[in-house]
N, C-alpha and C positions, 0 to 999 in steps of 0.2 A: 504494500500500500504506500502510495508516496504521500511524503511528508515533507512542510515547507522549513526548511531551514534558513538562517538568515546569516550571512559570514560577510566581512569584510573584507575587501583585498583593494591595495593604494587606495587608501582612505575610502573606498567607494561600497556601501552597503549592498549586498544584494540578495535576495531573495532568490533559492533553487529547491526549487522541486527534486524530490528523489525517490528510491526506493530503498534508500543504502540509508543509515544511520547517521544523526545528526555528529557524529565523531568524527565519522568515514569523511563526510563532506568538508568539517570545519581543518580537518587533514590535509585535501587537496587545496582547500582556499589557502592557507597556509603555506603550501607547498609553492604554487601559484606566487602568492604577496610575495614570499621571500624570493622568487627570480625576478620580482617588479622591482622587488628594492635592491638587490643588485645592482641589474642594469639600469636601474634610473638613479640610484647612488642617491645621494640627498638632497640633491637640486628638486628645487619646485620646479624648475623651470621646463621640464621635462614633458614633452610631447607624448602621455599618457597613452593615447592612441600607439603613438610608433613603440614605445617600449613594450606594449601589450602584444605586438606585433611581432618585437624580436622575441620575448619569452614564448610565444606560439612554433615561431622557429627553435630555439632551443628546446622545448619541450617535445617537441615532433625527431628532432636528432636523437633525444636520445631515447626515443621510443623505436626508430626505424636502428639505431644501433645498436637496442635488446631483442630486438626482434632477429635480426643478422645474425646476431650470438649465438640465439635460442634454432634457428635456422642447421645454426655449424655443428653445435651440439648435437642434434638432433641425426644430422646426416653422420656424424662421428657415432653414435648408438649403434644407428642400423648399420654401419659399415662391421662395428665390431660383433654384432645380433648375428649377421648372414657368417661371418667368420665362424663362428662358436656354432651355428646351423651345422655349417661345412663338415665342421670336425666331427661332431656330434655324428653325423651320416658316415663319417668314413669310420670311426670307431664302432659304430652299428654296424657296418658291413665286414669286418672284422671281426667281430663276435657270431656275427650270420655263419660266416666263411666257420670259423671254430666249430660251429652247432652242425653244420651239414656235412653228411658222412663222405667219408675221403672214396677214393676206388676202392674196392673191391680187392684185395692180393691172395 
């Protein structure tokens, strides 16, 4: 059920709707403000808009560069998953070969 929680980020209130937890939310506001105050440092003078801007950019980097990680990983698994398959079959056919009767002498 969503629920209106109300967080502040560069001085500016706002009202979000959610379904996540007034924590979760005041989390990401959080998260958010402190890459405002960053890159806008402590100048007022600061073009709120464009800062808003560059932390959309920063925040997008480093989501497309956990995602690349999680990507490489993930192909590193399955590389070493088919290896461990591999063996698994030739050891199985090894134990086959063992079980099935030799010729006849």
């Amino acid at each position: 059920m969503k629920q209106s929680v109300s967080v502040e980020i560069a001085g500016q209130t706002l009202s979000i709707r959610s379904d996540e937890g007034p924590e979760y939310v005041q989390e990401l506001a959080d998260f958010v403000d402190a890459h405002v105050r960053e890159l806008g440092g402590t100048r007022r003078s600061f073009s709120l808009q464009r800062v808003a801007l560059l932390v959309a950019i920063q925040i997008a980097d480093e989501l497309f560069r956990e995602k690349d990680l999680r990507r490489r990983y993930r192909a590193r698994v399955e590389a070493r998953l088919e290896a461990l398959e591999a063996a698994l079959a030739l050891h199985q056919a090894d134990l086959d070969a063992l079980d099935s009767p030799g010729p006849e002498t």
